[in-house]
N, CA, C and O atoms as CSV, one atom per row, in Angstrom:
chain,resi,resn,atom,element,x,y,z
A,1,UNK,N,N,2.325,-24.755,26.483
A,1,UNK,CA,C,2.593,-23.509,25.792
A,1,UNK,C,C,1.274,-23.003,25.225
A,1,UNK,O,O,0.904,-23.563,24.194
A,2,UNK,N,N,0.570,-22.126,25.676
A,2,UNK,CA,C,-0.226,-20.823,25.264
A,2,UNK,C,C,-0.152,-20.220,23.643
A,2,UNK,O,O,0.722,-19.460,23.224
A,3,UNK,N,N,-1.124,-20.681,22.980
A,3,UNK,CA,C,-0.612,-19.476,21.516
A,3,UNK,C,C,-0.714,-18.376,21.841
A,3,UNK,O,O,-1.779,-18.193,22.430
A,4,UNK,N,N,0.110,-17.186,21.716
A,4,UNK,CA,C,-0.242,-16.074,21.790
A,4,UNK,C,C,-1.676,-15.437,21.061
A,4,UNK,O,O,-2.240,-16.058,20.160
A,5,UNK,N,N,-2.136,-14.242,21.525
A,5,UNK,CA,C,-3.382,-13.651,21.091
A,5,UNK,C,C,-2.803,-13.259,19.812
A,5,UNK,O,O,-1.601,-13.311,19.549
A,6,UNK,N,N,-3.805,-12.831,18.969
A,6,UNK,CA,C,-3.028,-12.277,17.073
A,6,UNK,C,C,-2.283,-13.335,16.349
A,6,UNK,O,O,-2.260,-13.313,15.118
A,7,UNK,N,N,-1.687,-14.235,17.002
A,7,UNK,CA,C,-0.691,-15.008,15.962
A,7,UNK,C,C,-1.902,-15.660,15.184
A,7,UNK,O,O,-1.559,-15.832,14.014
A,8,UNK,N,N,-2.725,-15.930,15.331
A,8,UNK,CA,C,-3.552,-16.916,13.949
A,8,UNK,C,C,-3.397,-18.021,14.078
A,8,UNK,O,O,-3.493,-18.534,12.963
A,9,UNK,N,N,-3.185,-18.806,14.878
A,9,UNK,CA,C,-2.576,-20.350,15.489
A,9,UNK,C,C,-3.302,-20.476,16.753
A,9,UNK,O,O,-3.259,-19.560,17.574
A,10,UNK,N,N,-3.920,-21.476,16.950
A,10,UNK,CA,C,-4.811,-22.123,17.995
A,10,UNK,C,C,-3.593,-23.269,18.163
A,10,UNK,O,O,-2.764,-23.060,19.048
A,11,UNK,N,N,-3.487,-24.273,17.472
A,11,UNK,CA,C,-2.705,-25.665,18.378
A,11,UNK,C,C,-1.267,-25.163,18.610
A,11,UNK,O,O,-0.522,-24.645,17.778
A,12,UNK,N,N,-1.017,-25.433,19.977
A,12,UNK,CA,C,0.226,-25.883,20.680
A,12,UNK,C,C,1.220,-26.565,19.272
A,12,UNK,O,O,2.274,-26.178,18.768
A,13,UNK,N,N,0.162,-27.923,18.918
A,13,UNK,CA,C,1.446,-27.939,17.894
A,13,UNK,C,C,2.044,-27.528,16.801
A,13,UNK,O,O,3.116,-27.996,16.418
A,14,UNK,N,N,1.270,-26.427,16.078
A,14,UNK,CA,C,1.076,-25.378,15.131
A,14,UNK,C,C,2.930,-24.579,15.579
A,14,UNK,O,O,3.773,-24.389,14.703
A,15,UNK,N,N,3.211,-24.175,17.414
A,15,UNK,CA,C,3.512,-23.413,17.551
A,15,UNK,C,C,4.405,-23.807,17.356
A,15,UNK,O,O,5.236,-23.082,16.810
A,16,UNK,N,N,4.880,-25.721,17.819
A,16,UNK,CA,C,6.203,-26.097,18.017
A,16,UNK,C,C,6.902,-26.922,16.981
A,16,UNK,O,O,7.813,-27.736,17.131
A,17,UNK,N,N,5.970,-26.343,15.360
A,17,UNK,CA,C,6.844,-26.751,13.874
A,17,UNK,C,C,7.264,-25.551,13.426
A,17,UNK,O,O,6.660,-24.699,12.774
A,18,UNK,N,N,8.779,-25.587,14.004
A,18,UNK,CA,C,9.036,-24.403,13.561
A,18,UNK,C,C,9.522,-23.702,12.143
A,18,UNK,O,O,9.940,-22.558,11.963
A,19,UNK,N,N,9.298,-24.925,11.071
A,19,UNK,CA,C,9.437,-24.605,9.643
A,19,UNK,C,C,8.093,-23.914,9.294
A,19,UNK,O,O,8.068,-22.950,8.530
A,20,UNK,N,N,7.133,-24.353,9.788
A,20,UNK,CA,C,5.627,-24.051,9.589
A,20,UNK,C,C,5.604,-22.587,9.954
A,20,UNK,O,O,5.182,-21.723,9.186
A,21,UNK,N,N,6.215,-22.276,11.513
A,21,UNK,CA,C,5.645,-21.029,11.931
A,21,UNK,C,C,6.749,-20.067,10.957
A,21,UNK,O,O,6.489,-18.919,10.598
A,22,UNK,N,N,7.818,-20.689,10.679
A,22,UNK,CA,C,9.124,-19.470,9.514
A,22,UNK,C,C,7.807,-19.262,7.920
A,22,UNK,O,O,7.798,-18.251,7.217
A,23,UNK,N,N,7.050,-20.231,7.750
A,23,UNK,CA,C,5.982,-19.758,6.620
A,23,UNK,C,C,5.234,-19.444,7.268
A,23,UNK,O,O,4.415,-19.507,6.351
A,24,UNK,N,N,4.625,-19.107,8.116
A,24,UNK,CA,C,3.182,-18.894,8.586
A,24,UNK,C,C,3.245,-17.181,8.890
A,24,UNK,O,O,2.325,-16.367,8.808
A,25,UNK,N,N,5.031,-16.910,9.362
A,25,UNK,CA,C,5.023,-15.369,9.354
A,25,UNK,C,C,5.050,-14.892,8.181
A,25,UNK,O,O,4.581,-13.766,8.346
A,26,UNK,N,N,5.294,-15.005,7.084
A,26,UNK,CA,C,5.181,-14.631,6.071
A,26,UNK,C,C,3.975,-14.218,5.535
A,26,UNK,O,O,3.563,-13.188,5.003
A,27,UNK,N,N,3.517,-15.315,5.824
A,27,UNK,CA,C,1.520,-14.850,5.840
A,27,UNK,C,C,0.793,-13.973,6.350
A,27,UNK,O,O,-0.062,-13.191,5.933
A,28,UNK,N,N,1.493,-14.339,7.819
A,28,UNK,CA,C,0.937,-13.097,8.838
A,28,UNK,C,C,1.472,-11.449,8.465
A,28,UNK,O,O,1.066,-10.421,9.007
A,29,UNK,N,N,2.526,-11.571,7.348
A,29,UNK,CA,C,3.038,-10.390,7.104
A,29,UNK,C,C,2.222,-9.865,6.112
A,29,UNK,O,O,1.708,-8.762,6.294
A,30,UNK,N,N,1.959,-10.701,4.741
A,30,UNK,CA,C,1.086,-9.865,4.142
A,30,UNK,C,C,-0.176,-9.751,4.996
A,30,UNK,O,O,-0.553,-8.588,5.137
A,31,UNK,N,N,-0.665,-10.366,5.393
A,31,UNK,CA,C,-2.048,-9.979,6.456
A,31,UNK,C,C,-1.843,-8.839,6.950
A,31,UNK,O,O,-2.697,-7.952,6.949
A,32,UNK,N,N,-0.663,-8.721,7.441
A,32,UNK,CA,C,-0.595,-7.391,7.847
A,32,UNK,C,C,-0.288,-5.956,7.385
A,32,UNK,O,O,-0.257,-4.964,8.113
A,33,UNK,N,N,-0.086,-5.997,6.185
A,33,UNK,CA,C,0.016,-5.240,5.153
A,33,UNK,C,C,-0.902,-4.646,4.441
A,33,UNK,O,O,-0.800,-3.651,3.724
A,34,UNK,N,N,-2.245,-5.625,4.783
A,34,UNK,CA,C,-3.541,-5.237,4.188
A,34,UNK,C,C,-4.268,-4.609,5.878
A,34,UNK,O,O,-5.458,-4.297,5.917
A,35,UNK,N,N,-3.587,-4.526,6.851
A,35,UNK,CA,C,-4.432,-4.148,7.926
A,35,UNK,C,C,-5.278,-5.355,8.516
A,35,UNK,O,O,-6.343,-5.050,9.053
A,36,UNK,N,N,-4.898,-6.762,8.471
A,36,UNK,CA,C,-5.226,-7.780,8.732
A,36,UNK,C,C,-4.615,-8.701,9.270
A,36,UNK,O,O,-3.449,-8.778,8.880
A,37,UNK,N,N,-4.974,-9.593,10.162
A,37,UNK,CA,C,-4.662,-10.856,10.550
A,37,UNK,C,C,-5.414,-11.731,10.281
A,37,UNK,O,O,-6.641,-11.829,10.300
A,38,UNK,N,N,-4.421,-12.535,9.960
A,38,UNK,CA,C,-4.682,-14.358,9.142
A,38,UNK,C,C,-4.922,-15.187,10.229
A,38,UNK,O,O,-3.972,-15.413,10.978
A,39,UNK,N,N,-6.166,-15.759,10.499
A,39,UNK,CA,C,-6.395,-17.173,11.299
A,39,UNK,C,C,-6.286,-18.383,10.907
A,39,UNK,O,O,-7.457,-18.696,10.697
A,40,UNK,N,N,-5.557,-19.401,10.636
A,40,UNK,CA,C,-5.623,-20.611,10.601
A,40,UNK,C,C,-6.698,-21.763,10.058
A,40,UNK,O,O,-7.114,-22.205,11.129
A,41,UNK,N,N,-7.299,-22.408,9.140
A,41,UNK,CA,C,-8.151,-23.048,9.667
A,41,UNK,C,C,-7.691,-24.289,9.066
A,41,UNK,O,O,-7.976,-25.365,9.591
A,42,UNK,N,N,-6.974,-24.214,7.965
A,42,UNK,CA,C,-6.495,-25.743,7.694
A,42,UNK,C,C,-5.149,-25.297,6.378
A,42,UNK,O,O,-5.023,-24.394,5.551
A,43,UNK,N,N,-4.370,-26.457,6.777
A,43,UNK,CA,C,-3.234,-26.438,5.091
A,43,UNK,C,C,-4.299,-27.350,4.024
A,43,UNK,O,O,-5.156,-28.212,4.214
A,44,UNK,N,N,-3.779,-26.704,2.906
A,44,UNK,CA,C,-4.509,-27.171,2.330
A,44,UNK,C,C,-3.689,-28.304,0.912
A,44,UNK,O,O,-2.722,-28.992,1.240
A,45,UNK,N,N,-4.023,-28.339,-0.041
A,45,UNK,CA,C,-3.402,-29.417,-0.563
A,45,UNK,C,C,-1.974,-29.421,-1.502
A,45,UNK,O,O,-1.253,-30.382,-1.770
A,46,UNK,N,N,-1.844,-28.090,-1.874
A,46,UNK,CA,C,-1.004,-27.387,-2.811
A,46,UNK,C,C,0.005,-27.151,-1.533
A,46,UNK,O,O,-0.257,-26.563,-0.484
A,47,UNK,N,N,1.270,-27.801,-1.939
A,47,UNK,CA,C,2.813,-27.500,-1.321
A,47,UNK,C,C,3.622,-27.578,-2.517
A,47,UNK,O,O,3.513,-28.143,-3.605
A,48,UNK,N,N,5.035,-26.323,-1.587
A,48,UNK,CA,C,6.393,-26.444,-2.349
A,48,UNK,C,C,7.343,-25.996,-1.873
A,48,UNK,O,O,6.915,-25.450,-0.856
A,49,UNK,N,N,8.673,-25.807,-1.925
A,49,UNK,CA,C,9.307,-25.024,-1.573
A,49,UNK,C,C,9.773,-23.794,-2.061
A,49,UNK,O,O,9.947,-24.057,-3.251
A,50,UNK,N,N,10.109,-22.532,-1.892
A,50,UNK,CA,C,10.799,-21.517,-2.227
A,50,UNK,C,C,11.657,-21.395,-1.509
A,50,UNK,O,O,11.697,-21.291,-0.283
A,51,UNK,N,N,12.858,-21.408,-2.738
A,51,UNK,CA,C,14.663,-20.890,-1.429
A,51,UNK,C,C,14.159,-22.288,-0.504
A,51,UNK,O,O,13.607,-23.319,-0.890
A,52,UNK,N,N,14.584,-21.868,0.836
A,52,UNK,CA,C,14.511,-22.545,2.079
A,52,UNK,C,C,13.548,-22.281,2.792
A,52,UNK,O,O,13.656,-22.061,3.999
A,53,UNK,N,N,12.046,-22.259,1.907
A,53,UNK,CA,C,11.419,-21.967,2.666
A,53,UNK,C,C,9.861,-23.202,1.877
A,53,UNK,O,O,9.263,-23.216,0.801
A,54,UNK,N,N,9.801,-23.920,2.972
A,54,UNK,CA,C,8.601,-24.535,2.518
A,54,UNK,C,C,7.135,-24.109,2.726
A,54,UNK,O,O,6.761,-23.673,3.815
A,55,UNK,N,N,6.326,-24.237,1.689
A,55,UNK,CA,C,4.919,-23.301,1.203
A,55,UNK,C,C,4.089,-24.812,1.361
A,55,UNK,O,O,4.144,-26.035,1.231
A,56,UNK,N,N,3.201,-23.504,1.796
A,56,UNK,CA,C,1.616,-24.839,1.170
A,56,UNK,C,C,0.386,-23.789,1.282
A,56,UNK,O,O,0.585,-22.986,2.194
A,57,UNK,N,N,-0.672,-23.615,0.680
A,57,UNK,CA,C,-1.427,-23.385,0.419
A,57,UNK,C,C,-2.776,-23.509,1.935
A,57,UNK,O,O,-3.181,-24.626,2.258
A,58,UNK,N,N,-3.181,-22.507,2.516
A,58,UNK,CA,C,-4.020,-22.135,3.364
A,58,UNK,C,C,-5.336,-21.797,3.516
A,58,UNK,O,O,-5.722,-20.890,2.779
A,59,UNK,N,N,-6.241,-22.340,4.371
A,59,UNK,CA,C,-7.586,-21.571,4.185
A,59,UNK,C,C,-7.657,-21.102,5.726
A,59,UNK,O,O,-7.035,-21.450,6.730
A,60,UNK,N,N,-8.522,-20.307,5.522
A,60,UNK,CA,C,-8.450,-19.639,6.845
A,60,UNK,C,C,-9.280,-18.259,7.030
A,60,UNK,O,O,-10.291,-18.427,6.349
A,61,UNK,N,N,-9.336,-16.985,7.622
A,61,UNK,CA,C,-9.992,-15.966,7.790
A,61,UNK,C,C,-9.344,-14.900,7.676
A,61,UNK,O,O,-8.769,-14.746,8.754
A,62,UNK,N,N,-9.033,-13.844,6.812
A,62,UNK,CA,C,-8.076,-13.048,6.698
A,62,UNK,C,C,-9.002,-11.424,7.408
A,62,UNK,O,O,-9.574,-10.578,6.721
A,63,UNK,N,N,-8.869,-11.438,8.875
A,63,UNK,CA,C,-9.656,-10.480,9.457
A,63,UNK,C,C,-9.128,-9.110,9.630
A,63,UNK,O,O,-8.019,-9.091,10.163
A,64,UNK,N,N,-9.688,-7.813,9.282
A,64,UNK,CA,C,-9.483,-6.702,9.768
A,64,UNK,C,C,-8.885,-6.678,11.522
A,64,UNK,O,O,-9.234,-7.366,12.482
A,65,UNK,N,N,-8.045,-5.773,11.424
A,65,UNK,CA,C,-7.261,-5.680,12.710
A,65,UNK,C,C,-8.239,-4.955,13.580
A,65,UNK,O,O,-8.145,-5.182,14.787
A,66,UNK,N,N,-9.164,-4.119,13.175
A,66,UNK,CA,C,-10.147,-3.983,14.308
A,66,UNK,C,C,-11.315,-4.730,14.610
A,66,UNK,O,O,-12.253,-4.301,15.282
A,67,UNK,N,N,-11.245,-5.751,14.146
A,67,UNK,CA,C,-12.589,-6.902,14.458
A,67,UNK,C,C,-11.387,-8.310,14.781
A,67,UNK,O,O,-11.840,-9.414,15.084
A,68,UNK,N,N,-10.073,-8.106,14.682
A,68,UNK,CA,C,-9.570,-9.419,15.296
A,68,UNK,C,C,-9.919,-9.716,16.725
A,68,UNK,O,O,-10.360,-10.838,16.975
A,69,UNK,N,N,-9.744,-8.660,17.894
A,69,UNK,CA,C,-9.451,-9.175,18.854
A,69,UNK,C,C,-11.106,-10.125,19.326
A,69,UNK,O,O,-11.179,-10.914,20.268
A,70,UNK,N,N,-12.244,-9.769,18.405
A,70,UNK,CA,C,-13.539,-10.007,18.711
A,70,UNK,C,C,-13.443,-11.410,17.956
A,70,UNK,O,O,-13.481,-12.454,18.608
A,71,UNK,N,N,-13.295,-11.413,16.328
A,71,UNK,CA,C,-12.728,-12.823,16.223
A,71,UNK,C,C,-12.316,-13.924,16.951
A,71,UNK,O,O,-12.972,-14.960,17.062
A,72,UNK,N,N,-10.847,-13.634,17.628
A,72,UNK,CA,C,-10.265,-14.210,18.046
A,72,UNK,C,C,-11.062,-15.350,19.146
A,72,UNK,O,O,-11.030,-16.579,19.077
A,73,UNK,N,N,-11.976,-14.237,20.454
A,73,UNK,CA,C,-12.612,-14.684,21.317
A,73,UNK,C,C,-13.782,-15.550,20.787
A,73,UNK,O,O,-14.581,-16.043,21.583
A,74,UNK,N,N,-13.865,-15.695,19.761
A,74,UNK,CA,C,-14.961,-17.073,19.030
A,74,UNK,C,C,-14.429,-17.977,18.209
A,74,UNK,O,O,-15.042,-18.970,17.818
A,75,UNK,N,N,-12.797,-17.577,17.776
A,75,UNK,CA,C,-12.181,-18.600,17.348
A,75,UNK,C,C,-12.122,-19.501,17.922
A,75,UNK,O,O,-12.719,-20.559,17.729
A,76,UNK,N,N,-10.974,-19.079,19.180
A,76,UNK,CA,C,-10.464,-19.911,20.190
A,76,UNK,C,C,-11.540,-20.823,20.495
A,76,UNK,O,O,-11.569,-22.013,20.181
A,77,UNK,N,N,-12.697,-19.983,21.325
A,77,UNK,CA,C,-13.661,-21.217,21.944
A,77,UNK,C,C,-14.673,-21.810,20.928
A,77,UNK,O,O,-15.693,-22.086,21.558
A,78,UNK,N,N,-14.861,-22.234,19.131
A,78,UNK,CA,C,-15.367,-22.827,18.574
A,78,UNK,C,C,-14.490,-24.076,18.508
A,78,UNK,O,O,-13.281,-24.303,18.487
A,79,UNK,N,N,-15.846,-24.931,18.477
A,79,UNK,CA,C,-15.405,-26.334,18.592
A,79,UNK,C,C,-16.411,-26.594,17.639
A,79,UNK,O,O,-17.602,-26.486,17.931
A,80,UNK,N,N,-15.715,-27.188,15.658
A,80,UNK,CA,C,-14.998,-26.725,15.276
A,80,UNK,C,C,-14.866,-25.344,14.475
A,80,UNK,O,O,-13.853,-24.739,14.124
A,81,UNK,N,N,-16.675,-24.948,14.242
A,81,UNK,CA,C,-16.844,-24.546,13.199
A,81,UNK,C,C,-17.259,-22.713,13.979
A,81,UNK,O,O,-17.693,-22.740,15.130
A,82,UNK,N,N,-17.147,-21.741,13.513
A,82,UNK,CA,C,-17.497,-20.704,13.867
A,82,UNK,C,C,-19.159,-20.293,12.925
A,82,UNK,O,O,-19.597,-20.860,11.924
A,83,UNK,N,N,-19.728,-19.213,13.654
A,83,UNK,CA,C,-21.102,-19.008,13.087
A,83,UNK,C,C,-20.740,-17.698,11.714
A,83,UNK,O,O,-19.788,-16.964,11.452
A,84,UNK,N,N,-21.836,-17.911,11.236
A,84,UNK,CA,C,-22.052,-17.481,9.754
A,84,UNK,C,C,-21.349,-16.050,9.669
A,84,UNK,O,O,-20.709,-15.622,8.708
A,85,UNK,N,N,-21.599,-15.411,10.862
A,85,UNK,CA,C,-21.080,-14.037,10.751
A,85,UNK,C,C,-19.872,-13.695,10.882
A,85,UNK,O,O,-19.573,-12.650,11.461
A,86,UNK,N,N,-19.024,-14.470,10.396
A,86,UNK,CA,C,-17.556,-14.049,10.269
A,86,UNK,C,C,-17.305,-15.382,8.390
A,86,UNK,O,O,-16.187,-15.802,8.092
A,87,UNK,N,N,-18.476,-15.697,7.599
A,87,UNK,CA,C,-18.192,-15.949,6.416
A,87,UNK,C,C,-17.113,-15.252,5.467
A,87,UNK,O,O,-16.166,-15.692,4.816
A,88,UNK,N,N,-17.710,-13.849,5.679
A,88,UNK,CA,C,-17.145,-12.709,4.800
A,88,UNK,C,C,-15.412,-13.182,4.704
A,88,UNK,O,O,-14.731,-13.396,3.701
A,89,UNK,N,N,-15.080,-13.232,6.007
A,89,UNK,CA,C,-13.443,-13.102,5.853
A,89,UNK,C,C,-12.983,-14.580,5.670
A,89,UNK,O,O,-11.761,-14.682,5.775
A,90,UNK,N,N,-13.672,-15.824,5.410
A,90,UNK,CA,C,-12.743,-16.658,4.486
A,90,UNK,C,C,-12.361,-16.678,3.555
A,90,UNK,O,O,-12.971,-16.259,2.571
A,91,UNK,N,N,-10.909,-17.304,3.528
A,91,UNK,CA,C,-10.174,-16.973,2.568
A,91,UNK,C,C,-9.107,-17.928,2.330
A,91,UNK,O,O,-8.821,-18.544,3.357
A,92,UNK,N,N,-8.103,-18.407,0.826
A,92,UNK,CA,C,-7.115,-19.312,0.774
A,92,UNK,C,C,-6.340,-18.037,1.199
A,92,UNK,O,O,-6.818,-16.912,1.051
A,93,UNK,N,N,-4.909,-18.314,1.826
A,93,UNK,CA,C,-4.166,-18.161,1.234
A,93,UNK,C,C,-2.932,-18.333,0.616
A,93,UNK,O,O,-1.944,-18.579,1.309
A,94,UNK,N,N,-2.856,-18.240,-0.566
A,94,UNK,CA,C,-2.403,-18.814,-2.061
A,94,UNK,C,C,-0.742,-18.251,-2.299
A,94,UNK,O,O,-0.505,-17.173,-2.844
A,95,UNK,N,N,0.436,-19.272,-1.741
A,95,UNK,CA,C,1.476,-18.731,-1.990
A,95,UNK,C,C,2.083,-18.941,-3.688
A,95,UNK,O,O,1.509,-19.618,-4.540
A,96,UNK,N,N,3.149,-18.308,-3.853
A,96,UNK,CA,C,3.792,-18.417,-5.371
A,96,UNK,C,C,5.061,-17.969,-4.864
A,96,UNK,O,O,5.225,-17.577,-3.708
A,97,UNK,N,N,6.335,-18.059,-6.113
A,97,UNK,CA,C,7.305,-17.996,-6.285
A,97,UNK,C,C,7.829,-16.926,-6.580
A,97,UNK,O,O,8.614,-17.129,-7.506
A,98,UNK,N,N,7.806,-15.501,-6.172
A,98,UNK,CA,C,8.406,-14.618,-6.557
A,98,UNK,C,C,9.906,-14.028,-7.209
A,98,UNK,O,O,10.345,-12.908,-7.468
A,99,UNK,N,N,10.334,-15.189,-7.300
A,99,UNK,CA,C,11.925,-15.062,-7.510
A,99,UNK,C,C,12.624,-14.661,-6.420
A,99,UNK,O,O,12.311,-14.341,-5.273
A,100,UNK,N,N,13.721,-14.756,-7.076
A,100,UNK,CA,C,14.910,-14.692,-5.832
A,100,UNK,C,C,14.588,-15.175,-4.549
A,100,UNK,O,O,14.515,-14.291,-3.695
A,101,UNK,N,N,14.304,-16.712,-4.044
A,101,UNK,CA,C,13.830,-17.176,-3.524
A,101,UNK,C,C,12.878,-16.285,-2.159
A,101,UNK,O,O,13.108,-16.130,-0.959
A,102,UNK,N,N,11.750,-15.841,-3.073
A,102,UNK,CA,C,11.066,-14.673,-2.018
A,102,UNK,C,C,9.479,-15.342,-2.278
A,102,UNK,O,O,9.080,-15.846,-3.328
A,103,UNK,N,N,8.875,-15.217,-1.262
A,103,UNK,CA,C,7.771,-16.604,-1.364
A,103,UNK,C,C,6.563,-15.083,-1.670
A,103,UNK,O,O,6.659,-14.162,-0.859
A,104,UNK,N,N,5.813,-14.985,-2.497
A,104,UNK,CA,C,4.079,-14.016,-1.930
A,104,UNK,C,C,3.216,-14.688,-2.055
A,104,UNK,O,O,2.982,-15.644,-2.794
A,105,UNK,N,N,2.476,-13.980,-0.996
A,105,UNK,CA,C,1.218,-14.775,-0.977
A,105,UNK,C,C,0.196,-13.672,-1.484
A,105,UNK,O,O,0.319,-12.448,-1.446
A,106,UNK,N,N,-1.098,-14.630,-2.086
A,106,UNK,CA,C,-2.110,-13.473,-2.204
A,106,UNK,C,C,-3.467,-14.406,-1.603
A,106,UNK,O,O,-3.557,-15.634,-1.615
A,107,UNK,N,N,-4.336,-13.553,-1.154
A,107,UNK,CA,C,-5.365,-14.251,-0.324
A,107,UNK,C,C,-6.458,-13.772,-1.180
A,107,UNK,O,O,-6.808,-12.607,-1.370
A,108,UNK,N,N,-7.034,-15.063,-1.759
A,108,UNK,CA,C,-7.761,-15.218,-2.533
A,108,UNK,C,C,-9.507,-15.788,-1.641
A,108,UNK,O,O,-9.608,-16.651,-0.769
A,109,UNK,N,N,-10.987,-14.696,-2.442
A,109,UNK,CA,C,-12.173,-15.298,-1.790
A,109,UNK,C,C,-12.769,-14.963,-3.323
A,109,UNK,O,O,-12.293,-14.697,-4.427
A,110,UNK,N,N,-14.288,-15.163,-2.643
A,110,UNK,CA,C,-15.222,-15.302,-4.171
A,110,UNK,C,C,-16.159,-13.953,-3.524
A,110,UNK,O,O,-17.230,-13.502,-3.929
A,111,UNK,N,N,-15.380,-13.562,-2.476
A,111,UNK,CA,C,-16.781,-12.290,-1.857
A,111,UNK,C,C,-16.033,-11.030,-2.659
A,111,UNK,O,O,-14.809,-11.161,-2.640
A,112,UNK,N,N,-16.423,-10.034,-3.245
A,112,UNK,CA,C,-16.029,-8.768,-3.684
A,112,UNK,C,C,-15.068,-7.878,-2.673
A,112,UNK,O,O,-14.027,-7.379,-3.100
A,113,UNK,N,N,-15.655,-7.657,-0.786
A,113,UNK,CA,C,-15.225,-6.784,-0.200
A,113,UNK,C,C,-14.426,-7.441,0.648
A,113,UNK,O,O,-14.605,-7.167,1.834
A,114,UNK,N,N,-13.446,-8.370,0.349
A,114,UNK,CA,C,-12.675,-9.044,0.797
A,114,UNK,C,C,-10.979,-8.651,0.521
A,114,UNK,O,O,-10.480,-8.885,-0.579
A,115,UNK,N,N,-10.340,-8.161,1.413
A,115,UNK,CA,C,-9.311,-7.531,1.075
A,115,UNK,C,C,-8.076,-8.396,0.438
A,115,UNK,O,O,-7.608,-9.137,1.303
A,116,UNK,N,N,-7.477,-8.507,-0.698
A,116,UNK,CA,C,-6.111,-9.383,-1.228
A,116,UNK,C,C,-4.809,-8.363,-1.220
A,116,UNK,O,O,-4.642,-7.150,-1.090
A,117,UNK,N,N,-3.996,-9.505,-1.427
A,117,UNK,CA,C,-2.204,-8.994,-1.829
A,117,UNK,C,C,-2.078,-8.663,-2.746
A,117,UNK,O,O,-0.963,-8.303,-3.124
């Protein structure tokens, strides 16, 4: 199985936890809300659940939708690390509990022109 292009998921097995990918759209939704897609690069140490939905805390690249598809083609083929010029767009991102079991995330960096939730 192929990740699709845009989803933000490189491993096969990324694709086939499918509790992971029910949080991972969520992510990809605010990403997309800011005119962005979220790449992947690791979970990070902070988990929980909301409602029926289990969270954990992300780092990763939260990229403008017109520099993804260029992203993407240096994601995929870095083995592991990508070059300096895509720094700008790392980013956690940082879920919470919104009530009524409704999960948000906000994508948190230390750069100024870095777009958040």
């Amino acid at each position: 199985m192929a990740t699709p292009r845009r989803s933000g998921l490189r491993l096969d097995a990324d694709l086939r936890d499918t509790e992971f990918v029910r949080y991972f759209s969520i992510v990809q939704d605010a990403a997309k809300r800011l005119g962005c897609v979220f790449y992947l690069w690791s979970p990070e140490a902070r988990d929980g659940q909301v409602g029926d939905v289990w969270c954990e805390d992300l780092s990763g690249w939260l990229v403008p939708a017109h520099d993804a598809d260029a992203f993407e083609d240096v994601w995929r083929n870095s083995d592991p690390d990508l070059t300096d010029d895509w720094d700008r767009y790392s980013v956690f991102a940082i879920w919470s509990d919104a009530g009524d079991a409704h999960v948000s995330i906000k994508f948190e960096n230390n750069l100024a022109n870095t777009p958040s939730s």
